[in-house]
MARMI-99457 format. One record per atom (N, C-alpha, C): x, y, z; atom name; residue number from 0. Coordinates in nm, 3 decimals, padded with zeros to 5 digits. Atoms other than C-alpha are relative to their C-alpha. Example, Ala and Ser with C-alpha at 12.3 -4.5 7.8 and 13.67 -1.06 7.14 Angstrom:
% residues 2
u,v,w,name,resi
00.089,-00.119,00.000,N,0
01.230,-00.450,00.780,CA,0
00.090,00.120,00.000,C,0
-00.082,-00.119,-00.006,N,1
01.367,-00.106,00.714,CA,1
-00.077,00.109,00.073,C,1
This chain:
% residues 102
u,v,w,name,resi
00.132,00.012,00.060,N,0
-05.747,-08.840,-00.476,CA,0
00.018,-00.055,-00.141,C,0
00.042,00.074,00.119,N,1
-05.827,-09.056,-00.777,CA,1
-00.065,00.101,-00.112,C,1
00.047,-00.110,00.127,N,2
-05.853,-08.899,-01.122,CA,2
-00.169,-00.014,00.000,C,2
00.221,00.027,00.014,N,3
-06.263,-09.039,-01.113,CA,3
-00.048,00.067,00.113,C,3
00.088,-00.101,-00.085,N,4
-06.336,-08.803,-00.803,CA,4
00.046,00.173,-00.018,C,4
-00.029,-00.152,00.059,N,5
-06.189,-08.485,-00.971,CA,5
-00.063,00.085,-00.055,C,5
00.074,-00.076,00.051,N,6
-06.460,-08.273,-01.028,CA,6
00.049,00.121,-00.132,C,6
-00.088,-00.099,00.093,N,7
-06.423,-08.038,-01.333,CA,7
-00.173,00.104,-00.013,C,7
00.133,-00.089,00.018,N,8
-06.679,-07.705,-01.346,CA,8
-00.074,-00.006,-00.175,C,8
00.067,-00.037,00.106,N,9
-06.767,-07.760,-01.676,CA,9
-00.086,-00.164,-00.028,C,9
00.090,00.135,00.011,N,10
-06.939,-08.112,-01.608,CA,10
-00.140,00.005,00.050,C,10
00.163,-00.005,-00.039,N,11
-07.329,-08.151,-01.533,CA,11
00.026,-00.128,00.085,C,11
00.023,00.082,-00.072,N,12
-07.364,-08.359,-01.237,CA,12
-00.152,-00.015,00.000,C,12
00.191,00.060,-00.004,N,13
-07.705,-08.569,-01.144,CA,13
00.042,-00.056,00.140,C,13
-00.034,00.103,-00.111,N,14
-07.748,-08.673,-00.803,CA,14
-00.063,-00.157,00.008,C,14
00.014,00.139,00.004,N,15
-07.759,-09.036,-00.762,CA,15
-00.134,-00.047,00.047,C,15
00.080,00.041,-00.010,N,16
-08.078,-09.224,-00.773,CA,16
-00.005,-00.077,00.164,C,16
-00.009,00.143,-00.099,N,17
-07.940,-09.437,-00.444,CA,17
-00.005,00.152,00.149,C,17
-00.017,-00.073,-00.122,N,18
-07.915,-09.087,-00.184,CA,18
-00.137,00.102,-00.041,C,18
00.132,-00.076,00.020,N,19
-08.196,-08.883,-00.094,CA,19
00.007,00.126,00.124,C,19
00.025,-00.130,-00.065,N,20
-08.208,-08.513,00.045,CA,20
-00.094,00.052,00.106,C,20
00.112,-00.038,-00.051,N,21
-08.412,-08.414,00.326,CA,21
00.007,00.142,00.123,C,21
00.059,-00.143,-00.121,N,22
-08.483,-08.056,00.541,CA,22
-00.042,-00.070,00.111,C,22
00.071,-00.003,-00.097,N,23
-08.515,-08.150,00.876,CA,23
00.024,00.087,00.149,C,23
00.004,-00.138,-00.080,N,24
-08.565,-07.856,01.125,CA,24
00.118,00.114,-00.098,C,24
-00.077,-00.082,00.039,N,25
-08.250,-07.643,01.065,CA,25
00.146,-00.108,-00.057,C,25
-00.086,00.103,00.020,N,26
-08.060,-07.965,00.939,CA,26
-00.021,-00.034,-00.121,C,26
00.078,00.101,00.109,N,27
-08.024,-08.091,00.597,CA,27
00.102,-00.106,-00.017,C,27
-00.087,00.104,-00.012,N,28
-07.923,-08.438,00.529,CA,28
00.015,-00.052,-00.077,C,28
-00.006,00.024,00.113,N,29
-07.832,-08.621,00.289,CA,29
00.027,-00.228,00.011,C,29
00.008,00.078,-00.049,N,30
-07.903,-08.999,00.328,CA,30
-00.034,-00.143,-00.138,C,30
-00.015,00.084,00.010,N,31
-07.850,-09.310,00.185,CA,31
-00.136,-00.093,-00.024,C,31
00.142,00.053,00.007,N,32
-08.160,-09.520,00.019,CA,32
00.067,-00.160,-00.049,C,32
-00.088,00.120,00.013,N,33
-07.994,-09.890,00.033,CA,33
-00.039,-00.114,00.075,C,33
00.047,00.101,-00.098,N,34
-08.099,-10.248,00.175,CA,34
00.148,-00.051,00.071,C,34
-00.135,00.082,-00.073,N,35
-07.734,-10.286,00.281,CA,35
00.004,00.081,00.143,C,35
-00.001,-00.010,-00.168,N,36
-07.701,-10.269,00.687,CA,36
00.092,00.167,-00.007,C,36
-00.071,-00.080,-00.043,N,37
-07.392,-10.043,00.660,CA,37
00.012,00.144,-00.050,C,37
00.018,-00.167,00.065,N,38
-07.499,-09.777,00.433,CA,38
-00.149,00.088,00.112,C,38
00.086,-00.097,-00.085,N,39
-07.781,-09.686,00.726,CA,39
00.084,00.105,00.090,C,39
-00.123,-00.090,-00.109,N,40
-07.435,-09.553,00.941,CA,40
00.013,00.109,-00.118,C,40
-00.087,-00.084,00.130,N,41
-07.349,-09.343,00.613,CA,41
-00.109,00.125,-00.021,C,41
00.073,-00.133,-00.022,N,42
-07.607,-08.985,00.707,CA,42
00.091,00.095,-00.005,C,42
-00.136,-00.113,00.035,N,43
-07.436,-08.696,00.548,CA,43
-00.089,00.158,00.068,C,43
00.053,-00.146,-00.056,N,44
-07.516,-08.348,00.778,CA,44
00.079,00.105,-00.073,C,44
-00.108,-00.155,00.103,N,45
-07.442,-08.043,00.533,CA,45
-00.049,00.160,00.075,C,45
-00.005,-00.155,-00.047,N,46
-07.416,-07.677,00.636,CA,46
-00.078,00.027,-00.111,C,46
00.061,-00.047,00.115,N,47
-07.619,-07.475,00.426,CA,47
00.084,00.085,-00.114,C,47
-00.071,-00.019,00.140,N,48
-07.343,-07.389,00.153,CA,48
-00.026,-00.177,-00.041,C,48
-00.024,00.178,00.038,N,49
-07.305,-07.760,00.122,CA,49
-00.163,-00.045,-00.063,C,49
00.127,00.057,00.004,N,50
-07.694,-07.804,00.125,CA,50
-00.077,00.120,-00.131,C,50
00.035,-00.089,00.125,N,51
-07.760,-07.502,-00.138,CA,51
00.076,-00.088,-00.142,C,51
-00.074,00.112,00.117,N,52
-07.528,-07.693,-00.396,CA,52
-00.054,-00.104,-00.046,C,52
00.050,00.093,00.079,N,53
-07.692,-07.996,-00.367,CA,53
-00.130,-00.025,-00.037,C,53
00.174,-00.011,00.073,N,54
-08.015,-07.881,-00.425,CA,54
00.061,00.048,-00.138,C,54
-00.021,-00.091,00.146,N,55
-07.876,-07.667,-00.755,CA,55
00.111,-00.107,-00.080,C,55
-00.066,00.161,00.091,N,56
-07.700,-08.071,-00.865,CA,56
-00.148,-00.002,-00.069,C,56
00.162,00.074,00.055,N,57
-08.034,-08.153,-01.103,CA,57
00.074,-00.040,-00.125,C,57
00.014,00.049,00.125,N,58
-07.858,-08.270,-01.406,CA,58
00.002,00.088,-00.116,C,58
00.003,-00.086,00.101,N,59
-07.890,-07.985,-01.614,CA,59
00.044,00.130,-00.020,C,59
-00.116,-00.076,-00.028,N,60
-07.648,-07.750,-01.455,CA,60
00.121,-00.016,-00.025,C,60
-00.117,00.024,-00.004,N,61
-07.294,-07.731,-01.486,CA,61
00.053,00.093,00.163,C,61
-00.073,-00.049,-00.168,N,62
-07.076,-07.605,-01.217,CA,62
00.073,00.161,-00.014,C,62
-00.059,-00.201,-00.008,N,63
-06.998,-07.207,-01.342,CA,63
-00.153,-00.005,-00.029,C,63
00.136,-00.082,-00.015,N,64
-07.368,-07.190,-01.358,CA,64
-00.045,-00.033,00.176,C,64
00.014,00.030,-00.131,N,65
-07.400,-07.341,-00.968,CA,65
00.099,00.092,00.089,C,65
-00.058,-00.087,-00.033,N,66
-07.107,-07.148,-00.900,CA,66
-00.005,00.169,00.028,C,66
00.086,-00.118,00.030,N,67
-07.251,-06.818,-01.024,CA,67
-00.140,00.051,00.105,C,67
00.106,00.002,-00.154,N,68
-07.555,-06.886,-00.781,CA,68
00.061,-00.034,00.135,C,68
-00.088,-00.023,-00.123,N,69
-07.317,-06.933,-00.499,CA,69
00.038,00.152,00.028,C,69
-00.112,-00.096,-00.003,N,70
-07.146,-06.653,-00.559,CA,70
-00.177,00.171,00.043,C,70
00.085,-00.087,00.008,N,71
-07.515,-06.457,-00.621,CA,71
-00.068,-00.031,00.156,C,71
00.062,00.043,-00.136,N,72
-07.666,-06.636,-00.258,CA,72
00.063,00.054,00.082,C,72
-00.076,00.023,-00.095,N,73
-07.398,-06.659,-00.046,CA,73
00.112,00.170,-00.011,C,73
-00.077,-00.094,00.034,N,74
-07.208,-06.327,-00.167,CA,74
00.154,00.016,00.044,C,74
-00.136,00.056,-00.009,N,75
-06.865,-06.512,-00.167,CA,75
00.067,00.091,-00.156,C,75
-00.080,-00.035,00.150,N,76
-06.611,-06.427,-00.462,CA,76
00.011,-00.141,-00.089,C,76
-00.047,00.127,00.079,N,77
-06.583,-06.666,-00.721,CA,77
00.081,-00.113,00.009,C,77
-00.124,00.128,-00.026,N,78
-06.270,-06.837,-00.639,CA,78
-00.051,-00.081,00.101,C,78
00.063,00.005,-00.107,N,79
-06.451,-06.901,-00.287,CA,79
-00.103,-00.130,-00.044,C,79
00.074,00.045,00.031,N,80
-06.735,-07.031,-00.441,CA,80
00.052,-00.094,-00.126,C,80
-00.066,00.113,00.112,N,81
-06.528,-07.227,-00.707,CA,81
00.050,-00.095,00.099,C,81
-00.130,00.066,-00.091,N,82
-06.297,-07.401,-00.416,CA,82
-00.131,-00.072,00.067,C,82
00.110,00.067,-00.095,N,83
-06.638,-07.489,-00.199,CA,83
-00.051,-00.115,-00.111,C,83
00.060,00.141,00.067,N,84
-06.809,-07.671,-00.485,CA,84
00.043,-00.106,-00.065,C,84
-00.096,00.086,00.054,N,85
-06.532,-07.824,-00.630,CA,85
00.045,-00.117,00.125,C,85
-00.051,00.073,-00.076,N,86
-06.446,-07.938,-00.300,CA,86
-00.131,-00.116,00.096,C,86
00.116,00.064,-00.002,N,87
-06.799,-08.074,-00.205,CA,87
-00.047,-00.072,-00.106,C,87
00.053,00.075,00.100,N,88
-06.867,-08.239,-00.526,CA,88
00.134,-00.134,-00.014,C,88
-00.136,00.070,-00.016,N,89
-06.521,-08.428,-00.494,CA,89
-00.070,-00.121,00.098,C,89
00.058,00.128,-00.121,N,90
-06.697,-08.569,-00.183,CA,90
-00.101,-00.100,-00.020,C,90
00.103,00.014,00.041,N,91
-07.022,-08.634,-00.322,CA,91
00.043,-00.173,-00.076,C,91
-00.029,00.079,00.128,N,92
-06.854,-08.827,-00.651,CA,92
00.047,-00.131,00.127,C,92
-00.069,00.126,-00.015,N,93
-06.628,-09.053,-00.388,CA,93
-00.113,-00.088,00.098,C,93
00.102,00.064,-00.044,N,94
-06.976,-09.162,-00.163,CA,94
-00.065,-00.023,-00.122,C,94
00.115,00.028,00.064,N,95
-07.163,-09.227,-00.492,CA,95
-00.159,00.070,00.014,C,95
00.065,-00.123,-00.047,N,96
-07.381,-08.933,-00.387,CA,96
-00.035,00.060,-00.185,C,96
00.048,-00.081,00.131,N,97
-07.359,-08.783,-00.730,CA,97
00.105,-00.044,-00.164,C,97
-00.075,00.069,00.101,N,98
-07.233,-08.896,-01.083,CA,98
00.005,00.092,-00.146,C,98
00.015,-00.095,00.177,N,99
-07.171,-08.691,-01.445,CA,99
-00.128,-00.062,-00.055,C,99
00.141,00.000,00.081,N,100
-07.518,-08.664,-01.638,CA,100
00.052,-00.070,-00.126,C,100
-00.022,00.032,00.103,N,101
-07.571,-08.815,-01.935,CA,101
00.008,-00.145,-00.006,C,101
């Protein structure tokens, strides 16, 4: 992995103007808003840890305050909930999904 998809908890992510979030039934997705052909194949299906996270990405969080609400939702341990979002935001950063604020 590339030092530019190395998430660090003390960064404020924003999710990207180009992907867009949507609830549908017991599914949430995370989808691609692009006139290019091959980004319509590129529909991201998240579990609901995955899909709690990227609702609580807005830009004005950091990642021990997203973490903290993991840990308060999901009633994981910290490390748990450190390792999940670290490891989902890793993913996020290398689709262009989500980018440091600011």
């Amino acid at each position: 992995m590339s030092g530019a998809f190395e998430p660090a908890l003390e960064v404020v992510y924003a999710r990207s103007v180009r992907m867009v979030g949507r609830r549908i039934a017991d599914e949430f997705l995370i989808v691609p808003l692009a006139a290019r052909g091959a980004d319509v194949d590129s529909i991201y299906d998240l579990n609901p840890v995955a899909a709690f996270i990227w609702e609580q990405i807005d830009g004005r969080r950091d990642g021990r305050a997203i973490v903290a609400a993991l840990v308060e939702r999901f009633e994981v341990d910290t490390a748990t909930a450190e390792r999940d979002y670290l490891g989902l935001v890793a993913q996020l950063l290398s689709i262009d999904a989500v980018r440091p604020a600011g």
